[in-house]
C-alpha positions as CSV (number, residue, x, y, z in Angstrom):
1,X,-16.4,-9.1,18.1
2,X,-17.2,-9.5,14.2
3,X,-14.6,-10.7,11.6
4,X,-15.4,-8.6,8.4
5,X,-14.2,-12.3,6.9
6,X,-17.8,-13.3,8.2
7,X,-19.5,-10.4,7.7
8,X,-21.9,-10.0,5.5
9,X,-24.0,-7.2,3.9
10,X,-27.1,-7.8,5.3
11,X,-25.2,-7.1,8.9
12,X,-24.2,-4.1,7.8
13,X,-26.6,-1.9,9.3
14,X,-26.3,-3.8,12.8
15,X,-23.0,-2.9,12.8
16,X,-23.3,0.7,11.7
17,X,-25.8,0.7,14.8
18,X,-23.4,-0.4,17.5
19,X,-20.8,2.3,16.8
20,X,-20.2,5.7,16.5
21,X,-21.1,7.4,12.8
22,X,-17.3,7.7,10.9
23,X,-15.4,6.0,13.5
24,X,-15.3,2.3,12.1
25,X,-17.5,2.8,9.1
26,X,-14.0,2.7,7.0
27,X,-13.2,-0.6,8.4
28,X,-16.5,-2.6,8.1
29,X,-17.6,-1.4,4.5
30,X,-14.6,-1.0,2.8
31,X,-13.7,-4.7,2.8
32,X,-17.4,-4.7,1.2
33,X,-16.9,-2.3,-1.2
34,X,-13.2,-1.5,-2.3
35,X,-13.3,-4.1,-4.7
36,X,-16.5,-2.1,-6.7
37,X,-14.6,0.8,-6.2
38,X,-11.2,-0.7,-8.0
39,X,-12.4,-3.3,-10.9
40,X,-15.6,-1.9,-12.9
41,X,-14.8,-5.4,-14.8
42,X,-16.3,-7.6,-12.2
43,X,-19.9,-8.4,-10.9
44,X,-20.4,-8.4,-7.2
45,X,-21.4,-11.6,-7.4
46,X,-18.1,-12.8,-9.0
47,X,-15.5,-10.5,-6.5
48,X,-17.8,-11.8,-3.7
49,X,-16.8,-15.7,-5.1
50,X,-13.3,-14.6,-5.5
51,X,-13.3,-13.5,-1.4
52,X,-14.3,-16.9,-0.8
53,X,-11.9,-18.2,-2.8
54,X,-8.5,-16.9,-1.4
55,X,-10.1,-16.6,2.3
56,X,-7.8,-17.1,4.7
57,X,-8.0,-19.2,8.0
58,X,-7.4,-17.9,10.8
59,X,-4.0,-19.1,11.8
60,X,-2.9,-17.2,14.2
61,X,-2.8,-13.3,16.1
62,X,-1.6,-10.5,17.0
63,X,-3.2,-7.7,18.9
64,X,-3.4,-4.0,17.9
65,X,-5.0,-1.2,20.4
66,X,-6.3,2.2,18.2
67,X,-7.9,5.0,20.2
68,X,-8.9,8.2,19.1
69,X,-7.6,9.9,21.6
70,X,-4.4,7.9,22.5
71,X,-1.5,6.9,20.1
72,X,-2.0,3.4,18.9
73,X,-0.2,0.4,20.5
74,X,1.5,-2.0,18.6
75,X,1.9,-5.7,20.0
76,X,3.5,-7.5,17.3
77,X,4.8,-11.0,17.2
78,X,8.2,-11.7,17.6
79,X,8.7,-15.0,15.8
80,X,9.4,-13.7,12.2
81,X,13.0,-14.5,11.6
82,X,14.2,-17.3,9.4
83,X,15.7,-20.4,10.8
84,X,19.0,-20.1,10.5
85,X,20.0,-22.2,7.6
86,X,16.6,-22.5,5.9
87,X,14.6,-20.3,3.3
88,X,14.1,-16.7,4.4
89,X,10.0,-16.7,5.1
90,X,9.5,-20.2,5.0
91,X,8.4,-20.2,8.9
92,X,6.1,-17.3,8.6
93,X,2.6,-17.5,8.6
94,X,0.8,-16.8,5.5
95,X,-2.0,-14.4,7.7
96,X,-1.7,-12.5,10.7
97,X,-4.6,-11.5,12.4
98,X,-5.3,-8.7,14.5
99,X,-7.9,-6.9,16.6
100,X,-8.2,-3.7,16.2
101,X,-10.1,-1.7,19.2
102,X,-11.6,1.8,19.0
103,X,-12.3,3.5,22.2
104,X,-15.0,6.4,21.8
105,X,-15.8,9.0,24.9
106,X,-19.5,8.9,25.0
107,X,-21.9,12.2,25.9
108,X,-21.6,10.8,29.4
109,X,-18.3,10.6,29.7
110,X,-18.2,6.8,29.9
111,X,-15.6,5.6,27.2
112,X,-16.9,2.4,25.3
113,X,-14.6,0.2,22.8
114,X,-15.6,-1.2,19.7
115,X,-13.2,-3.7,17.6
116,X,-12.7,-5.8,14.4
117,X,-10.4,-8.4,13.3
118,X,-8.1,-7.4,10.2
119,X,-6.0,-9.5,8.9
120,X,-2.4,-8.8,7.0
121,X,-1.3,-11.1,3.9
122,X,2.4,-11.5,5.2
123,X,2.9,-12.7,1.3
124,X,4.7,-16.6,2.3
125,X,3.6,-19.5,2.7
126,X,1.1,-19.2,-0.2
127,X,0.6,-21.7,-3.3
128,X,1.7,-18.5,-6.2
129,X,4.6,-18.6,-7.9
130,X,6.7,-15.6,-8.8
131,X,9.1,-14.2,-11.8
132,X,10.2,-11.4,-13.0
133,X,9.6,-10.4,-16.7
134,X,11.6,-7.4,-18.3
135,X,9.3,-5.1,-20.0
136,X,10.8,-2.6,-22.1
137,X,10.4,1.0,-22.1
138,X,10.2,2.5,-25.6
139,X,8.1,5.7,-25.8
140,X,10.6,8.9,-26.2
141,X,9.8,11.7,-24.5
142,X,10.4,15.3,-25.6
143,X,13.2,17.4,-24.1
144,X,9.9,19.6,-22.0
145,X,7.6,17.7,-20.6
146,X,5.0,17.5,-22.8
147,X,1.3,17.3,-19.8
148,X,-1.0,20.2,-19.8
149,X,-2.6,20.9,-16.0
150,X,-6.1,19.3,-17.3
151,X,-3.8,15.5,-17.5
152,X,-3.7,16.2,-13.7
153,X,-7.4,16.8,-13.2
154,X,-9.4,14.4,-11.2
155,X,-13.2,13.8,-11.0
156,X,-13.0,14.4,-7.2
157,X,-10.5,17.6,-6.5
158,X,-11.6,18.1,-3.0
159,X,-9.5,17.7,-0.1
160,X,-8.2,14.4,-0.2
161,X,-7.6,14.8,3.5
162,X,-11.3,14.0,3.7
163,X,-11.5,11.7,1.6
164,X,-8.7,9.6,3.9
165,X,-10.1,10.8,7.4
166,X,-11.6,7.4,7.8
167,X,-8.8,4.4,8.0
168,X,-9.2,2.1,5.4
169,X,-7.7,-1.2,6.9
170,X,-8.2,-3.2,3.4
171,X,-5.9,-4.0,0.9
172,X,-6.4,-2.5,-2.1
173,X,-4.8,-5.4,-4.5
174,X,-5.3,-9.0,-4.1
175,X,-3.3,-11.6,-2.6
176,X,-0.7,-12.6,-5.1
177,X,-0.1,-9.0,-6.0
178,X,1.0,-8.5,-2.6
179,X,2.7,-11.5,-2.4
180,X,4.7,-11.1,-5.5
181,X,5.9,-7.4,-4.3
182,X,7.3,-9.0,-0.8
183,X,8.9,-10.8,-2.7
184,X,10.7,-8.6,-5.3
185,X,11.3,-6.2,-2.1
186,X,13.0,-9.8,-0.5
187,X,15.0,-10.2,-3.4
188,X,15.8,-6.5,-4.1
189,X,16.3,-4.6,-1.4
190,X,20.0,-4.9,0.5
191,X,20.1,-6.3,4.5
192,X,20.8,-3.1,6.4
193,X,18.9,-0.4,3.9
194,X,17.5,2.8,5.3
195,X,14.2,2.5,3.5
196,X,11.3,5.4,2.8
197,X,7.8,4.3,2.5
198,X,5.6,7.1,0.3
199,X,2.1,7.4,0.4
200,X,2.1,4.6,2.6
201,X,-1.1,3.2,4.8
202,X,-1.3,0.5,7.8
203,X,0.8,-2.0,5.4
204,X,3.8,-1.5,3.7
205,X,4.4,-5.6,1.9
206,X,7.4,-5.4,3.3
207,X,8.6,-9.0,4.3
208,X,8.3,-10.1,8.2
209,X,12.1,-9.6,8.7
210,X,12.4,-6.1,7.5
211,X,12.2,-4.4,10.7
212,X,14.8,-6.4,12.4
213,X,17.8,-6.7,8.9
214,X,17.0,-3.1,8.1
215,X,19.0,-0.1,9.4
216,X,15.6,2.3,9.5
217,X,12.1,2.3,7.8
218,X,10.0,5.9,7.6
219,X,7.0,6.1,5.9
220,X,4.8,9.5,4.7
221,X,1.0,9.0,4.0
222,X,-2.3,10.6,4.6
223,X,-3.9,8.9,7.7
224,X,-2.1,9.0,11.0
225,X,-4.2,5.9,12.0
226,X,-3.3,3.9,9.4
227,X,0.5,4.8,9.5
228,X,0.1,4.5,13.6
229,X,-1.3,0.9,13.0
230,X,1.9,0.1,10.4
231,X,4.1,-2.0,12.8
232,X,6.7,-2.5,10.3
233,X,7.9,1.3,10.6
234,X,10.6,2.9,12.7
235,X,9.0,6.7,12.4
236,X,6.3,8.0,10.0
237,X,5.1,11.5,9.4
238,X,1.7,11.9,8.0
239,X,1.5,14.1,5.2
240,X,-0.1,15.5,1.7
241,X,2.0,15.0,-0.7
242,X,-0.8,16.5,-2.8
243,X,-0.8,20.1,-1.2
244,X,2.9,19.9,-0.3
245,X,5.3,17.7,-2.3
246,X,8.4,18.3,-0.1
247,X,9.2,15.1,1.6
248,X,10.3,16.1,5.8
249,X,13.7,14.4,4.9
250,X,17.4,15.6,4.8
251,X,19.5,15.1,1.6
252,X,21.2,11.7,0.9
253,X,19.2,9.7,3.9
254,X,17.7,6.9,2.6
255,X,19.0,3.8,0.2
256,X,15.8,2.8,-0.9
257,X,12.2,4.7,-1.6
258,X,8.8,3.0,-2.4
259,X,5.9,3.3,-3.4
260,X,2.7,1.5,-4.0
261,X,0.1,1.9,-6.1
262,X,-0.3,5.5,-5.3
263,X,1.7,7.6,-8.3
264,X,-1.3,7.9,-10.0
265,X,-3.0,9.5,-7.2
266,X,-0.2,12.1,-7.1
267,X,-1.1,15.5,-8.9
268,X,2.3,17.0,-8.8
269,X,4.3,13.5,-9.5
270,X,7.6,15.5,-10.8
271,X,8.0,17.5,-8.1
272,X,7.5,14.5,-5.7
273,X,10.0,12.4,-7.4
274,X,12.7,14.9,-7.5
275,X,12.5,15.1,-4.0
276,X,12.7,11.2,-3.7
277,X,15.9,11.4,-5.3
278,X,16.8,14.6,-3.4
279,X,16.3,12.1,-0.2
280,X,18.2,9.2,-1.5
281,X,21.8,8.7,-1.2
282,X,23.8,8.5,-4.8
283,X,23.3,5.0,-5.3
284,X,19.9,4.8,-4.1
285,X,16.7,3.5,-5.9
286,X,13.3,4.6,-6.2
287,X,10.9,1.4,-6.6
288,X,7.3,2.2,-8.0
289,X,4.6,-0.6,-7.9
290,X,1.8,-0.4,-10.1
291,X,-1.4,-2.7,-10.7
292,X,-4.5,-1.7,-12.6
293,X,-6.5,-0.8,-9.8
294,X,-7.5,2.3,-8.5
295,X,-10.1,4.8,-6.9
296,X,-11.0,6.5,-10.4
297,X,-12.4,9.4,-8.6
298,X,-9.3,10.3,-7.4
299,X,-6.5,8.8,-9.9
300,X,-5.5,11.8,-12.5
301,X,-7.3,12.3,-15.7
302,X,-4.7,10.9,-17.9
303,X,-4.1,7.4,-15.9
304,X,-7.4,6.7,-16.5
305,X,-7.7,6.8,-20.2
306,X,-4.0,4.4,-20.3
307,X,-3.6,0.6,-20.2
308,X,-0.7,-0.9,-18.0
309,X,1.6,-0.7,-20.7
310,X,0.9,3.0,-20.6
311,X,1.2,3.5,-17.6
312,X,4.6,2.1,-16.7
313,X,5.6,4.5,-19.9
314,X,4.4,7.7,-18.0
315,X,6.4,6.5,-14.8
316,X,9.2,6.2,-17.0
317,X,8.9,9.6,-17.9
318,X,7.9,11.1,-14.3
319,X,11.2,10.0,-13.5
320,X,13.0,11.4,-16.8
321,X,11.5,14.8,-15.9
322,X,12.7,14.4,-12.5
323,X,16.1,14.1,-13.3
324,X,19.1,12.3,-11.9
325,X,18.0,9.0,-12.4
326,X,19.5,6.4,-14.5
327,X,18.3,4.9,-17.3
328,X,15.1,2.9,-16.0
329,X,13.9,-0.6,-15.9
330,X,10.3,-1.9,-16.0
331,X,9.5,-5.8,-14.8
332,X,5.9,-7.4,-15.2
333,X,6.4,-9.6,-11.5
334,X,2.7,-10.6,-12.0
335,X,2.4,-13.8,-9.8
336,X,1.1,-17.0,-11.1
337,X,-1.0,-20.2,-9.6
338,X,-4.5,-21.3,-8.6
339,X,-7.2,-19.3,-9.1
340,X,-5.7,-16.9,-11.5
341,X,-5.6,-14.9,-13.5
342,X,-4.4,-12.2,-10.4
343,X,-4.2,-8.8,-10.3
344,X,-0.9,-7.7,-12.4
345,X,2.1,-6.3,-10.8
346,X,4.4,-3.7,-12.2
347,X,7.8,-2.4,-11.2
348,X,9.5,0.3,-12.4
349,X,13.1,1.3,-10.7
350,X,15.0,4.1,-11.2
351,X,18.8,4.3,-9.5
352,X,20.4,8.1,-8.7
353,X,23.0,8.8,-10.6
């Protein structure tokens, strides 16, 4: 078994050599690469040293079982609840690690497994401190939306299907960004919610508790595998919001939708986010994360030529064009420690009217 935590490039290619082309591919490079892929800023040499510097130990683990063939078994731990009496989180671990096993059916019909250890930031237990900054939303949009179909171009507009048929097990912002969004969600979201996940993946930075103090958790994203591997959920449905923006939801069934760093992926955004509130119960709040990373090949045109303040500004008006919303709020929750300066963290929230 090799730890991508240990891995290094110049095992790369004995890796690629013990497994089956495109099956795990995803899951050993991607730790490698993401960062290159996300933050043009930064040598490899310097996202290498930052690795090092907010490696985890290995504290403790859980196991998952995928299979190609077979739905993906889930064996999570069941020690995540708070004391009673003491801080929510404060007896969570700050990493859980699991093994993740592949089983391929080879030409002679003799099934081998291959696994890797991945490990989930469970966002306490860490040295960051967190706050929440009001940032205020001033642009004023027109009465007609004012984006011609070139601002939702992309430099890659093929299938994004392929582009997600490999699981990326990786998180795609750094440790204190995920930390300070388990937080907010803590702090934020109501004991007992019915909660939507959008273009989710194998993590959701959801705190430990949520699947025991909330009512129901679904999540829609593009890879099975990844939503399969995403222990936090109740049900998922994997699905392309990108060819089809209607979310497989009745009216009025959910309290809560998020989503994470993923609206600037979405090509039809308006559309998706009326059907958010279409989903939510009156009362109900849509909470969009946002950081300034991204897989430029596939983010629209427009993102990419914004800063962050920008960019919580064209949420702002997604959800104005989407109607039914109230009057929206923006927070900078950007977490703060050792080591930083962090990836930022953004939160725009929009209640249905």
């Amino acid at each position: 078994m090799q730890s991508y935590n240990n891995i290094g490039a110049p095992a790369v290619d004995t890796i690629l050599q013990m497994v089956q082309p495109g099956i795990i591919i995803s899951v050993v490079l991607m730790p490698l690469l993401t960062s290159g892929l996300m933050d043009t800023g930064s040598t490899w040499s310097q996202r290498m040293e930052s690795a090092k510097r907010h490696r985890p130990l290995l504290t403790r683990s859980s196991f998952l079982a995928a299979s190609l063939l077979l739905p993906v078994i889930i064996a999570a731990e069941d020690s995540c609840a708070a004391v009673s009496g003491a801080k929510i989180g404060i007896n969570n671990p700050r990493y859980i690690d699991s093994e993740l096993k592949m089983k391929i059916d080879g030409p002679d019909s003799n099934p081998r497994s291959r696994g890797i250890i991945v490990q989930r930031f469970t966002g306490d237990n860490t040295p960051f401190t967190f706050g929440k900054r009001d940032v205020q939303l001033m642009k004023e949009w027109p009465e007609a939306p004012p984006f011609r179909p070139d601002d939702f171009s992309r430099i890659d507009p093929t299938d994004d299907g392929l582009f997600y048929a490999v699981p990326r097990l990786v998180y795609h912002i750094d440790e204190p960004a995920v930390a300070s969004l388990t937080q907010y969600y803590r702090k934020n979201i109501t004991p007992g919610s019915e909660i939507l996940d959008i273009c989710a993946s194998w993590v959701s930075h959801y705190p430990l508790e949520f699947p025991k103090v909330m009512k129901r958790i679904s999540a829609t994203g593009m890879s099975w595998l990844e939503l399969k591997a995403n222990d936090q959920l109740t049900d998922f449905e994997a699905k392309n919001l990108n060819d089809d923006p209607k979310l497989p939801y009745d009216d009025n069934s959910f309290d809560v939708v998020t989503c994470v760093v993923s609206i600037d992926y979405i090509i039809n955004p308006i559309k998706v986010l009326k059907e958010c509130r279409r989903v939510l119960r009156p009362g109900g709040k849509v909470i969009i994360s946002q950081s300034n990373r991204c897989f430029q090949t596939k983010a629209v045109k427009m993102w990419l030529s914004m800063n962050d303040r920008q960019h919580l500004e064209l949420i702002d008006g997604y959800l104005q064009y989407a109607g039914g919303f109230k009057a929206r709020e923006a927070f900078d929750i950007t977490a703060a420690g050792p080591g930083q300066p962090f990836d930022p963290m953004f939160i725009v929230e929009a209640v249905k009217e």
